[in-house]
LOTIBA-670457 format. One record per atom (N, C-alpha, C): y negated, x negated, z negated; residue number from 1; residue in three letters. Coordinates in nm, 3 decimals. Example, Ala and Ser with C-alpha at 12.3 -4.5 7.8 and 13.67 -1.06 7.14 Angstrom:
2
[[0.569,-1.319,-0.780],1,ALA]
[[0.450,-1.230,-0.780],1,ALA]
[[0.330,-1.320,-0.780],1,ALA]
[[0.225,-1.285,-0.708],2,SER]
[[0.106,-1.367,-0.714],2,SER]
[[-0.003,-1.290,-0.787],2,SER]
END
This chain:
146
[[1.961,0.314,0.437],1,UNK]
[[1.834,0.250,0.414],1,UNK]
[[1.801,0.162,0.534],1,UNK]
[[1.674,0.176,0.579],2,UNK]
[[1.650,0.072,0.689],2,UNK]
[[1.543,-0.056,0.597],2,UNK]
[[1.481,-0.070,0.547],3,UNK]
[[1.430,-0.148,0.511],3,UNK]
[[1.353,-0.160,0.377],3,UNK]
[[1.353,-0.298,0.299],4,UNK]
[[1.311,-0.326,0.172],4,UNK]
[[1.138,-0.273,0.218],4,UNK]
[[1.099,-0.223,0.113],5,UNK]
[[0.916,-0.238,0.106],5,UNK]
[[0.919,-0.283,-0.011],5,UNK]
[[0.878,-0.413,-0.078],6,UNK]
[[0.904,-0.458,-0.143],6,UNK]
[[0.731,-0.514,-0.225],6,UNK]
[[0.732,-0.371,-0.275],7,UNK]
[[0.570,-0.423,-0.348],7,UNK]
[[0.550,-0.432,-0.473],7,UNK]
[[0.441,-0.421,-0.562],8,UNK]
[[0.436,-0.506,-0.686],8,UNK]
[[0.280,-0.444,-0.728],8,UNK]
[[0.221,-0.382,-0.835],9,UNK]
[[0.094,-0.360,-0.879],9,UNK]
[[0.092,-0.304,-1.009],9,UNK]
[[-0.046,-0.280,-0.995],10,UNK]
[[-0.040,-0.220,-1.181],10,UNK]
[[-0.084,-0.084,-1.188],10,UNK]
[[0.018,0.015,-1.242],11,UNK]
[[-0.031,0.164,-1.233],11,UNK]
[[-0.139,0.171,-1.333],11,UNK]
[[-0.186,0.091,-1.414],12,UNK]
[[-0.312,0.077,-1.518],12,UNK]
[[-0.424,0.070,-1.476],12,UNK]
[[-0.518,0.072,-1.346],13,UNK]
[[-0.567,0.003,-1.244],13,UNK]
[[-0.603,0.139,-1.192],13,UNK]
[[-0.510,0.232,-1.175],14,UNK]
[[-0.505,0.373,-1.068],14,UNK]
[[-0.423,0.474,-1.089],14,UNK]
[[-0.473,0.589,-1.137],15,UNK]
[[-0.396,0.686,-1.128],15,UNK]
[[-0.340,0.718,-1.000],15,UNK]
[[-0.356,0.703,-0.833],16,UNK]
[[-0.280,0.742,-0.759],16,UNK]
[[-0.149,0.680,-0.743],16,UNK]
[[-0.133,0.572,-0.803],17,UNK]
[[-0.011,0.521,-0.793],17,UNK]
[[-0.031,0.335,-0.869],17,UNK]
[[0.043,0.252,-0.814],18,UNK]
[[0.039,0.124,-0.750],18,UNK]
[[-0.017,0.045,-0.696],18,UNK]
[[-0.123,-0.021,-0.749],19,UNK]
[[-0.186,-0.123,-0.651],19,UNK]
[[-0.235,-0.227,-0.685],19,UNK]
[[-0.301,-0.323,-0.629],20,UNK]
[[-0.297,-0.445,-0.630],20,UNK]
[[-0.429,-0.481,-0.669],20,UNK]
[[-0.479,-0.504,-0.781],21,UNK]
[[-0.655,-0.523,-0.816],21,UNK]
[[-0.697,-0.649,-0.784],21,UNK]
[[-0.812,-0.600,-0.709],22,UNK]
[[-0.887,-0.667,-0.612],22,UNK]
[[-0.885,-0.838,-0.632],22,UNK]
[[-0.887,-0.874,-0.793],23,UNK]
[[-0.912,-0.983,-0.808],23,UNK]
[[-0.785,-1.092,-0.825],23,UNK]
[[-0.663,-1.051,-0.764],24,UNK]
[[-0.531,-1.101,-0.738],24,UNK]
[[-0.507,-1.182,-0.627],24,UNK]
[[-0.516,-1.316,-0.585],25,UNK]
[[-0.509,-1.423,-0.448],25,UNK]
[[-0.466,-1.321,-0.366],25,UNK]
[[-0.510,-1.332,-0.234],26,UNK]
[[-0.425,-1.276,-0.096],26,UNK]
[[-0.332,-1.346,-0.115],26,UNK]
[[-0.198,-1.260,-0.126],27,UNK]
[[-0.105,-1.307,-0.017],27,UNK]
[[0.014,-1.348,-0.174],27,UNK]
[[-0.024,-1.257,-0.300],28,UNK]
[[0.023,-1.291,-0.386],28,UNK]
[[0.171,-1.217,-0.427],28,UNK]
[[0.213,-1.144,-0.349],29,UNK]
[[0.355,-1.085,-0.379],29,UNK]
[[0.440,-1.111,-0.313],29,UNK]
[[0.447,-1.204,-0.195],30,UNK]
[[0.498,-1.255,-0.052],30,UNK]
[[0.652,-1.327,-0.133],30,UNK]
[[0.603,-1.407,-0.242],31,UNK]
[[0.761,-1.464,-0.297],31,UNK]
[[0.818,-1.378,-0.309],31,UNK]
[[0.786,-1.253,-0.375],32,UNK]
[[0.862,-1.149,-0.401],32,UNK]
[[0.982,-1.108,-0.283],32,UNK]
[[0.916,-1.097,-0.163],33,UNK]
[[0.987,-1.031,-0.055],33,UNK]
[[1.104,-1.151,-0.016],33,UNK]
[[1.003,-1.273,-0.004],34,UNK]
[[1.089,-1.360,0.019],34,UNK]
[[1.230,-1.409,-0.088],34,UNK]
[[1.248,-1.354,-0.183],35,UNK]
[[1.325,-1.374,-0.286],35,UNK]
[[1.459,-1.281,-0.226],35,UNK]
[[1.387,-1.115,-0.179],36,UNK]
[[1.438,-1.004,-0.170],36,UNK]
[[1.527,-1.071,-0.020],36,UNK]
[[1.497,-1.104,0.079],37,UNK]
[[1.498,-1.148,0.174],37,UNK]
[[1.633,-1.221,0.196],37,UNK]
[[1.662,-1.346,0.094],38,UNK]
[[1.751,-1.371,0.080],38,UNK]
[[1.849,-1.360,0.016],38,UNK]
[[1.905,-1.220,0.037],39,UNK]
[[2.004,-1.187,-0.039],39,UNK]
[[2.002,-1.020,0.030],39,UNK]
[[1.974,-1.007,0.145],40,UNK]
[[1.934,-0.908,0.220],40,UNK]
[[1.978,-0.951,0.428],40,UNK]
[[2.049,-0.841,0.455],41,UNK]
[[2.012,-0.870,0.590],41,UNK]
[[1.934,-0.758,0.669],41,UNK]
[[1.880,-0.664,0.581],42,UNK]
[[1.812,-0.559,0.609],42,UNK]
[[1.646,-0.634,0.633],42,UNK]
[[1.576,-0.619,0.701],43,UNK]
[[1.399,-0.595,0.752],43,UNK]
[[1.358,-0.569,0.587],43,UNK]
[[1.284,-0.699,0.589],44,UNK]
[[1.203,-0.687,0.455],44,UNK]
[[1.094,-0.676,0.452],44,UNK]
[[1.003,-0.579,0.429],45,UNK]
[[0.839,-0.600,0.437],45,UNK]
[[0.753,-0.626,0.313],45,UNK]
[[0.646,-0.768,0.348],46,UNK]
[[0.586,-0.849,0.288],46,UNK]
[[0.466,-0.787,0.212],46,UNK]
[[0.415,-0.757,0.062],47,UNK]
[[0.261,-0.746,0.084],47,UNK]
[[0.231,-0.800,-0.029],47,UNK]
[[0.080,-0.763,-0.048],48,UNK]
[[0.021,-0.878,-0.148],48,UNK]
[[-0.125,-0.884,-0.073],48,UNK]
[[-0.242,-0.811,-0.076],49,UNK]
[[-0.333,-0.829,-0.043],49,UNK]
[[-0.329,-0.905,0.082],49,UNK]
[[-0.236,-0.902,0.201],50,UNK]
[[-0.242,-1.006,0.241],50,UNK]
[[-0.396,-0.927,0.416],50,UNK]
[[-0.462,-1.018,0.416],51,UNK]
[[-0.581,-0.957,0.489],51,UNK]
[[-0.607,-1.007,0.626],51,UNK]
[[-0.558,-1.128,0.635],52,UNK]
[[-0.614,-1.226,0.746],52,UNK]
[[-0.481,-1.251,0.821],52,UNK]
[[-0.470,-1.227,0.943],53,UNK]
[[-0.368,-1.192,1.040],53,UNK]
[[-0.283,-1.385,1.031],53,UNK]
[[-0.393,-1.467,1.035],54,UNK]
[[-0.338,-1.626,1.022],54,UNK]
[[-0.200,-1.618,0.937],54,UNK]
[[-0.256,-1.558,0.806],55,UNK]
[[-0.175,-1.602,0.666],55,UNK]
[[-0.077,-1.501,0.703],55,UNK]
[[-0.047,-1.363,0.735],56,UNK]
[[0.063,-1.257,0.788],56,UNK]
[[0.127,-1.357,0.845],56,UNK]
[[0.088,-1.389,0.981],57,UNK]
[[0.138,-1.524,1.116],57,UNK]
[[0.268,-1.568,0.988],57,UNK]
[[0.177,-1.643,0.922],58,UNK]
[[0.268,-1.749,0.863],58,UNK]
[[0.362,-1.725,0.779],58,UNK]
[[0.356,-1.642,0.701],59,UNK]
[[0.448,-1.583,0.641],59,UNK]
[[0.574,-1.547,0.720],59,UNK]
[[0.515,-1.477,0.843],60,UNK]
[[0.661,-1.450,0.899],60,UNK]
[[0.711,-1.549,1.014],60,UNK]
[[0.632,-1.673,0.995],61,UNK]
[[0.674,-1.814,1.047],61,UNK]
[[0.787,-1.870,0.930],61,UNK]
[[0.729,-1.848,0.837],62,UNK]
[[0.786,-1.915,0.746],62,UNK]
[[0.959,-1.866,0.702],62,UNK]
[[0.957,-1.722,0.712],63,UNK]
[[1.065,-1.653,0.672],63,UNK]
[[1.075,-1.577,0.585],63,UNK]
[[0.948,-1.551,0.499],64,UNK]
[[0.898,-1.496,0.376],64,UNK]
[[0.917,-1.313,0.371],64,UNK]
[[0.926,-1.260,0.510],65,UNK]
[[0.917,-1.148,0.553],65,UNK]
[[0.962,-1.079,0.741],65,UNK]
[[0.980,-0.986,0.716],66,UNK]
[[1.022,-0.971,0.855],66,UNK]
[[0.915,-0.877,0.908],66,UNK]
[[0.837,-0.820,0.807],67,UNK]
[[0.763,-0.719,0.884],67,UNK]
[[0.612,-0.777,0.787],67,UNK]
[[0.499,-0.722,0.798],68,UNK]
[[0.369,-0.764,0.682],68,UNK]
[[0.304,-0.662,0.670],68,UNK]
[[0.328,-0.574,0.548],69,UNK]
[[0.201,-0.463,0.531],69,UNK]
[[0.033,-0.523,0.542],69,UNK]
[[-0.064,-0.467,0.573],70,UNK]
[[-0.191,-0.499,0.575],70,UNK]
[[-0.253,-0.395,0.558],70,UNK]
[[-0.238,-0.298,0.469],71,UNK]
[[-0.286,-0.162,0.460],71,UNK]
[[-0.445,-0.162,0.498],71,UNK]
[[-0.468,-0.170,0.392],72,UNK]
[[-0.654,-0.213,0.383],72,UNK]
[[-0.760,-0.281,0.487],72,UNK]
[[-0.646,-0.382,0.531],73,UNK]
[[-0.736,-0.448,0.648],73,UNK]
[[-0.741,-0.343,0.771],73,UNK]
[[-0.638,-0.294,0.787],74,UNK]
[[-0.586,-0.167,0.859],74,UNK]
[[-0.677,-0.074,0.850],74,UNK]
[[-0.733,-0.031,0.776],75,UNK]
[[-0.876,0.073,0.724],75,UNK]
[[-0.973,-0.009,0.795],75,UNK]
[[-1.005,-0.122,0.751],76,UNK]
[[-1.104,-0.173,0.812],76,UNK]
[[-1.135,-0.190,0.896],76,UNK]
[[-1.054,-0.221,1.002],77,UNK]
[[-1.000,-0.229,1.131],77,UNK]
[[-0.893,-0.178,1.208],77,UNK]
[[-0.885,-0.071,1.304],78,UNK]
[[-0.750,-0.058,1.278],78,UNK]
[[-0.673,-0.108,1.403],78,UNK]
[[-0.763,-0.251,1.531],79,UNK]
[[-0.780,-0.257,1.626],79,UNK]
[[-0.736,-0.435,1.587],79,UNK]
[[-0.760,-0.426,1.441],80,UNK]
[[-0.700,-0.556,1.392],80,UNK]
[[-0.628,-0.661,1.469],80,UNK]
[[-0.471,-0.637,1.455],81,UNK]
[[-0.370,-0.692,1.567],81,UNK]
[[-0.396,-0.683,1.714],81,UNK]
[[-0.441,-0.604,1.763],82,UNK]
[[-0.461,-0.584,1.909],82,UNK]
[[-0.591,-0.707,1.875],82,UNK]
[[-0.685,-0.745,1.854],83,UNK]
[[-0.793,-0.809,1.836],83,UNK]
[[-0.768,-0.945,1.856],83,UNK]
[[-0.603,-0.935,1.733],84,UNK]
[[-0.584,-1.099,1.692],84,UNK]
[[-0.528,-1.134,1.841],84,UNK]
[[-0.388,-1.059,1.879],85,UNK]
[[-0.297,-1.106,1.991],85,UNK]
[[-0.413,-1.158,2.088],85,UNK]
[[-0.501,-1.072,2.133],86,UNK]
[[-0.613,-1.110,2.270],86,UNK]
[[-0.730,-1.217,2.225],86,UNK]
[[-0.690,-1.265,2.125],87,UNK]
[[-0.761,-1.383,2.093],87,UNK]
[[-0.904,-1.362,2.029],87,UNK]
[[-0.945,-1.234,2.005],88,UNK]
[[-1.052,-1.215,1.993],88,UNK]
[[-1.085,-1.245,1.789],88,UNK]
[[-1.053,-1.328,1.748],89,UNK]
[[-1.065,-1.309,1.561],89,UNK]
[[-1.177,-1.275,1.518],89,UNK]
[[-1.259,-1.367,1.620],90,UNK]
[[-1.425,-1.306,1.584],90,UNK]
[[-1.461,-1.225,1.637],90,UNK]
[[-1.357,-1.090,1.668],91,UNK]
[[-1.461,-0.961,1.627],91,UNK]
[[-1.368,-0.888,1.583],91,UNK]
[[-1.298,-0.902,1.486],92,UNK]
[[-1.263,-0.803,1.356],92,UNK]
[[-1.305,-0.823,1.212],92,UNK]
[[-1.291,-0.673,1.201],93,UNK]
[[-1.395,-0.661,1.078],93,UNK]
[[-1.320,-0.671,0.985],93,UNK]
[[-1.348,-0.758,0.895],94,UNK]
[[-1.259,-0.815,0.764],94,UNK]
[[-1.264,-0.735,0.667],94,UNK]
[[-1.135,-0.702,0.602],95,UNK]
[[-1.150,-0.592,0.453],95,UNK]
[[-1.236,-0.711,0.334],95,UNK]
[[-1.304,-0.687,0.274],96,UNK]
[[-1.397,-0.757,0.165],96,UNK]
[[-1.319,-0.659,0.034],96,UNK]
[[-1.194,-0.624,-0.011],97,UNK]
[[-1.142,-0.585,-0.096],97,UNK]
[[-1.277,-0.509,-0.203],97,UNK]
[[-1.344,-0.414,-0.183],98,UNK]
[[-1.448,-0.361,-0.233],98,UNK]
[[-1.403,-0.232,-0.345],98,UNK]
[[-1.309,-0.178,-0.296],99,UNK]
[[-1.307,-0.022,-0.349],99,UNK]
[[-1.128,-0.015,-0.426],99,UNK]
[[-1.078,-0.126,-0.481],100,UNK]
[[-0.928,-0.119,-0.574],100,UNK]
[[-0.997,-0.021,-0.641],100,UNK]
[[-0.919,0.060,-0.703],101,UNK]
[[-0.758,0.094,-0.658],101,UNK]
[[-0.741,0.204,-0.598],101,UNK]
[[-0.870,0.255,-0.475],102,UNK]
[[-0.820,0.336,-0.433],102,UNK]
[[-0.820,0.339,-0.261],102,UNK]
[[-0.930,0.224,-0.239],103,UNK]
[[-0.938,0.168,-0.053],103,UNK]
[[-0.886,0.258,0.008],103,UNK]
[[-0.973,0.397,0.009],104,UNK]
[[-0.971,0.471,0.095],104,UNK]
[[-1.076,0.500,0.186],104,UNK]
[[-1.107,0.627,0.111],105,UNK]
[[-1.261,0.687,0.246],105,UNK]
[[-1.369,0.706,0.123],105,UNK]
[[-1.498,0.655,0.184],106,UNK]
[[-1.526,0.558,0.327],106,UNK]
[[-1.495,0.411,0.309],106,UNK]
[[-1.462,0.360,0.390],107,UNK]
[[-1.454,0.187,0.394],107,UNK]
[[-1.584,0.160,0.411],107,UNK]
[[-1.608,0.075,0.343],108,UNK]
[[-1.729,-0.017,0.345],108,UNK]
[[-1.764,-0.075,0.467],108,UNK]
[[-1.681,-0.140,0.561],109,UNK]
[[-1.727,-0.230,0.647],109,UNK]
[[-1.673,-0.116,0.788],109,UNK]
[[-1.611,0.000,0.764],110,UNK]
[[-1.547,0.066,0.895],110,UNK]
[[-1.615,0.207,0.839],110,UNK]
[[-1.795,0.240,0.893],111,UNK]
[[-1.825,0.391,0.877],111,UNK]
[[-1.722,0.490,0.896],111,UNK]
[[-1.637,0.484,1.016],112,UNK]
[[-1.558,0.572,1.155],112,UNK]
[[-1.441,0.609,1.032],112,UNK]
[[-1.392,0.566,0.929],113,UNK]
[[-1.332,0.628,0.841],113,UNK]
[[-1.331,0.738,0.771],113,UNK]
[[-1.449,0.765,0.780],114,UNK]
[[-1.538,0.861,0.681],114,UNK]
[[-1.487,1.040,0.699],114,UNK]
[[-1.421,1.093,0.625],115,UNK]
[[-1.374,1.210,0.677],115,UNK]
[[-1.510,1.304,0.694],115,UNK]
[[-1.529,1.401,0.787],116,UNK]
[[-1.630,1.473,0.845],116,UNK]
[[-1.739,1.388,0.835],116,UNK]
[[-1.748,1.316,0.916],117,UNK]
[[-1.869,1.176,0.895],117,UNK]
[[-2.021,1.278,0.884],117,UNK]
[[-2.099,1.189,0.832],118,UNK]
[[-2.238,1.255,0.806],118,UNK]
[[-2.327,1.131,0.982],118,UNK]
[[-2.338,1.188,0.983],119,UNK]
[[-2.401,1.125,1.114],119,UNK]
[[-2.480,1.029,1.097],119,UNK]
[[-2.516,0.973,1.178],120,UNK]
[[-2.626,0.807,1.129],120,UNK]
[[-2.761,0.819,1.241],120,UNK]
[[-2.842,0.870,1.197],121,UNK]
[[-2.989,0.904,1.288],121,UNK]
[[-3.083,0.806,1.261],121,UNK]
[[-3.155,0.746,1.308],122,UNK]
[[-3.287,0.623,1.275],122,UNK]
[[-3.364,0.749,1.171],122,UNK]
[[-3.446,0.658,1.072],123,UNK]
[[-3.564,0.683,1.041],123,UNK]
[[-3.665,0.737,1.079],123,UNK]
[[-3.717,0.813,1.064],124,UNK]
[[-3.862,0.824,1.102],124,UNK]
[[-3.982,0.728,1.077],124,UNK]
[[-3.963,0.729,0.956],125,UNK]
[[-4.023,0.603,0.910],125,UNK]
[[-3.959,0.464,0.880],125,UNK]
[[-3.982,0.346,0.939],126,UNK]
[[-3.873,0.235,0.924],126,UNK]
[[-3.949,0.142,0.725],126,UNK]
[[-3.851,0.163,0.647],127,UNK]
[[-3.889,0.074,0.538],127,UNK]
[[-3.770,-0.016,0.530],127,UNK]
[[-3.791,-0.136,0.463],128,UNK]
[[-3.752,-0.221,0.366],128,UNK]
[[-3.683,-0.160,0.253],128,UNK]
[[-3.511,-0.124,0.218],129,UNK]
[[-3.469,-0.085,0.110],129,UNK]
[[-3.369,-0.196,0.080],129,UNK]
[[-3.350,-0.206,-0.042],130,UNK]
[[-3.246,-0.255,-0.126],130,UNK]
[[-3.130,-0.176,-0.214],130,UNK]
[[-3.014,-0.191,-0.098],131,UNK]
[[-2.900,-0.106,-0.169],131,UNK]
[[-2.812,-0.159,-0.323],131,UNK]
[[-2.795,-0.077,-0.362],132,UNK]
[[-2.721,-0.146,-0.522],132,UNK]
[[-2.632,-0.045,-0.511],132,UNK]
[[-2.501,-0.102,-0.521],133,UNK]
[[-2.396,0.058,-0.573],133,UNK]
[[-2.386,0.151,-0.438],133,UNK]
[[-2.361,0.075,-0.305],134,UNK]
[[-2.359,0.154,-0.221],134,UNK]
[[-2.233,0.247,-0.200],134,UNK]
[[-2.106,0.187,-0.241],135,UNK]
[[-2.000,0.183,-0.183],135,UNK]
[[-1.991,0.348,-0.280],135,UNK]
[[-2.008,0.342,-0.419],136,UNK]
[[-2.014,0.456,-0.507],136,UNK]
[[-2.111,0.587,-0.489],136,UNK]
[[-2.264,0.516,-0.436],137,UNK]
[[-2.302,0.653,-0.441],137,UNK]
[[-2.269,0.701,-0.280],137,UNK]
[[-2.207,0.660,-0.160],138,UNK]
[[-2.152,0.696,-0.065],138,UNK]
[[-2.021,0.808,-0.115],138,UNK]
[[-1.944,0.729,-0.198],139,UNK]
[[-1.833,0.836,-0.231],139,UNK]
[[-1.898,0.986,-0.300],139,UNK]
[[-1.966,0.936,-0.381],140,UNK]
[[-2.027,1.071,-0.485],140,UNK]
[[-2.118,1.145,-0.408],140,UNK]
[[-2.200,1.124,-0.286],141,UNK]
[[-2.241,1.231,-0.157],141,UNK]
[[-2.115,1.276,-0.107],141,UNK]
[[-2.013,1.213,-0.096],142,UNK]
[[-1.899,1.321,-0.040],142,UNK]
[[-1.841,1.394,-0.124],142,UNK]
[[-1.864,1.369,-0.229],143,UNK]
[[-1.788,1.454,-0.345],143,UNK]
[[-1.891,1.598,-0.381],143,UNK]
[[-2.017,1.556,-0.358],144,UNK]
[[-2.103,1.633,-0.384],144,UNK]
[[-2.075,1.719,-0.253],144,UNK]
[[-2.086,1.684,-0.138],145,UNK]
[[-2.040,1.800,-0.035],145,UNK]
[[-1.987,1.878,-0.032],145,UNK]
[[-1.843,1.889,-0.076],146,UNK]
[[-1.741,1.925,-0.100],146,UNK]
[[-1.761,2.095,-0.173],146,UNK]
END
């Protein structure tokens, strides 16, 4: 074995497996690892919604983890870490936890996810719309493709 992944969710939530519903604090399974951690000299990896590269930082300041999953933010960005190290925070695109339990394709805030993307052309005509339920009827045009 090379290393603990040491995660935590509710298969009630998602038939694909395990995961963490949306409305659970960032950064809420981190004791877990850190529990695992000590009593381990194997690479333990941390997760728990955790989204914001600061709070990862600290965790593995702290000792809580040796490695930090960020799946989701990872979707969102996947330029994330390279972003944070070069100092740049303000310009990555933050996961807004939108789509539990399945934060896949499409991401909300990252089009470039989108498997066989549908292309993005201007209007012909420019109106004023109000989206409701974007994130769903985006999935159900790809389902309808299909």
């Amino acid at each position: 074995m090379d290393a603990f992944d040491v995660s935590q969710g509710s298969v009630t939530h998602s038939i694909q497996g395990i995961v963490i519903p949306m409305y659970y604090p960032r950064g809420c399974y981190i004791d877990n690892a850190a529990a695992i951690k000590k009593v381990t000299s194997l690479p333990v990896i941390g997760v728990g919604r955790i989204l914001d590269p600061d709070m990862a930082e600290r965790f593995l300041q702290q000792g809580k983890a040796d490695i930090i999953y960020m799946g989701s933010q990872l979707v969102a960005d996947p330029e994330t870490l390279k972003k944070y190290l070069e100092g740049r925070q303000d310009e990555i695109r933050k996961c807004i936890g939108c789509r539990p339990p399945t934060c896949t394709f499409p991401c909300t805030v990252n089009y470039d996810t989108v498997l066989g993307r549908i292309p993005l052309t201007p209007a012909e005509k420019q109106k004023k719309v109000l989206v409701i339920g974007a994130v769903l009827a985006v999935w159900r045009r790809q389902e309808l493709r299909r």
